[in-house]
C-alpha positions, 0 to 999 in steps of 0.5 A: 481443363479444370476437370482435368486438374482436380482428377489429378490431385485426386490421382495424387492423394490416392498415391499418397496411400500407396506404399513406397518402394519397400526395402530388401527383405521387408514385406509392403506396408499400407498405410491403414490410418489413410486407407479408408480416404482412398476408397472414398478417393476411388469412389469420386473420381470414378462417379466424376469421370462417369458424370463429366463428359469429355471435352470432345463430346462438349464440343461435338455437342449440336447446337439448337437449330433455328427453323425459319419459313419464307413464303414469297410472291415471287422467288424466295432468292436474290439480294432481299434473301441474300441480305436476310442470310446475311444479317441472320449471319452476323447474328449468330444463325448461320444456314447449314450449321444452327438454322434451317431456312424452308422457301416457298415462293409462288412464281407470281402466281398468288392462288398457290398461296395458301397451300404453300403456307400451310406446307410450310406451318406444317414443318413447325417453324419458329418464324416466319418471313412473309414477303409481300402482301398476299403472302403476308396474308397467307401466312397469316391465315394458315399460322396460327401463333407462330410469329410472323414477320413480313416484309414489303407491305405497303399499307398493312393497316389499310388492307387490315393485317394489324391495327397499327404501325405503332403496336401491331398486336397478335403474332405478325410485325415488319416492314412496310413497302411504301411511305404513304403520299406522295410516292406514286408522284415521285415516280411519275416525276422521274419518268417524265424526265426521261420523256421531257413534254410527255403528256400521256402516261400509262400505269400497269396494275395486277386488279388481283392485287387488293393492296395496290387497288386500295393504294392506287387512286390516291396516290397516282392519279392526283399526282398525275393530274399535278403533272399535267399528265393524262393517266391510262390505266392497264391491267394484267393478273396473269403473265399471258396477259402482259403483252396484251396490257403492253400493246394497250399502253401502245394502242393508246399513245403512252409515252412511258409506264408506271409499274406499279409494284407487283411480284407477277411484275417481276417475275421472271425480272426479265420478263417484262423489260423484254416485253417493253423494249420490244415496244420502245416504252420506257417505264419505272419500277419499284424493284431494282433487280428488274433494272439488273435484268434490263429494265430502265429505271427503278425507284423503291426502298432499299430492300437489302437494307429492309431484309438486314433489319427483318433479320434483327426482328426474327432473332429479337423474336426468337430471344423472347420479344413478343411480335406484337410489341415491336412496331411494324418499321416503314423504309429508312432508305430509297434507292434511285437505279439507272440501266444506260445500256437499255436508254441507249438501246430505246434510243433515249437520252438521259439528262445529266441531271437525272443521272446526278441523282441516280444511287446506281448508274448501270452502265 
């Protein structure tokens, strides 16, 4: 609009120079004094009309894209990635229009890896969002200087991702799974709520996965042994052999199942409450969607609300924070989930109690 105005009082003082209408008989007139001004009129409006593009081309002018690379144990989908778009969204990086978002997710099978975070480094994202702790150190490996942001790791420094929680260092910052102690406790607590007097208790492990070993013999069996629970422990690194593990927690009188947080344990989210329902076992997860698929209960972080504020760290790096400056976050919310149509399928009965303190009651 403003272009448009001064073109106009240009327009005028050009036709300030032209002479008016001349009466009968008499030949035009221009005004010489005022001539040479015309020319240098004519001169810049025709150099601005070139230089200025018009609205329409400002308008249709795109918008710098944001190349975003997510690598997942599991499946890149579901409410974690739906609140990541979200939050992303509410941002100003909306998918289809100044983002483009690359996924690689490995379906629990973790020697894929490494090959699919070098397809993903090799489309030169500006960031990336690691999900879980093998993915995380994937992507660490294959990524060179391009900022990393992972989400779901346990205990980054313990597996020896950073140096610390507080100043991360490097390209890689996030979020961390687990509040270290007492966690592990926390579920078996509420598992033997739904088997009031149980005794024996089995927990599910991936031996593959080197952040839940680490994790694992102190924090679960301690808690076990305050309980006055009998632990067995039960192993599975690929999806055949599950239903093995599944038949050993039986074989030894388990009377529920801790599983320990995995993405061969959720994926498919299905796959193993089937196997479990089959075999009358109650157990506890970390993820709540397997609880939405027809597990029995779940109690982890609230790993939506981790998803939104990864999404504030990618656009804070992609503003210029330096990753390494911006402390790796540990959960600020948990969130407790009850499926009542599995219980009433298993036959148990959940106390009220339990139920009071449920966030979620799937019915």
């Amino acid at each position: 609009m403003k272009t448009t105005a001064l073109v106009t009082r240009m327009v005028r003082t050009l036709a300030s120079t032209v002479p008016t209408r001349p009466c009968a008989g008499r030949p035009w007139r221009f005004n010489r004094k005022r001539w040479p001004l015309t020319a240098i009129a004519v001169g810049l409006v025709a150099g601005w009309s070139a230089a200025m593009p018009s609205q329409d081309a400002q308008a249709q002018k795109p918008e710098r894209a944001l190349r975003l690379a997510v690598i997942c144990g599991a499946r890149c989908e579901g409410t974690g990635y739906d609140a990541l778009k979200e939050g992303l969204a509410r941002l100003g990086w909306i998918e289809g229009r100044n983002l483009v978002v690359d996924r690689r997710g490995a379906e629990g099978d973790q020697s894929r890896l490494p090959a699919l975070a070098a397809e993903l480094v090799a489309l030169k994202p500006d960031v990336m969002i690691a999900v879980a702790p093998q993915p995380t150190r994937a992507a660490k490996e294959a990524a060179g200087s391009i900022p990393i942001v992972m989400v779901g790791v346990a205990d980054p420094v313990g597996v020896g991702l950073v140096p610390s929680l507080g100043r991360p260092g490097g390209n890689l910052t996030g979020f961390t799974t687990l509040v270290p102690g007492g966690f592990g406790g926390k579920q078996l607590e509420l598992l033997t709520q739904v088997r009031p007097g149980a005794t024996r208790i089995a927990a599910l492990v991936n031996p593959r996965n080197d952040v839940a070993m680490k994790l694992f013999p102190g924090d679960v069996p301690p808690a076990a042994a305050r309980l006055g629970l009998q632990l067995q422990v039960v192993e599975a690194s690929t999806p055949t052999q599950l239903e093995a593990a599944i038949d050993a927690a039986v074989r030894g009188r388990a009377e529920g199942l801790l599983v320990f947080g995995d993405p061969l344990f959720h994926t498919p989210p299905r796959r193993l409450p089937d196997l479990l329902a089959r075999a009358k076992l109650p157990a506890i997860y970390l993820v709540r969607e397997v609880v939405e698929a027809g597990g029995l209960m779940s109690y982890g972080p609230d790993f939506e609300d981790m998803f939104h504020r990864a999404a504030g760290y990618v656009d804070r790096i992609v503003k210029g924070a330096t990753p390494g400056d911006l402390p790796v976050e540990q959960p600020s919310k948990f969130v407790f989930v009850i499926n009542l149509k599995t219980a009433d399928a298993m036959g148990l009965t959940i106390p009220p109690s339990l139920l009071g303190r449920a966030d979620v009651v799937i019915r």
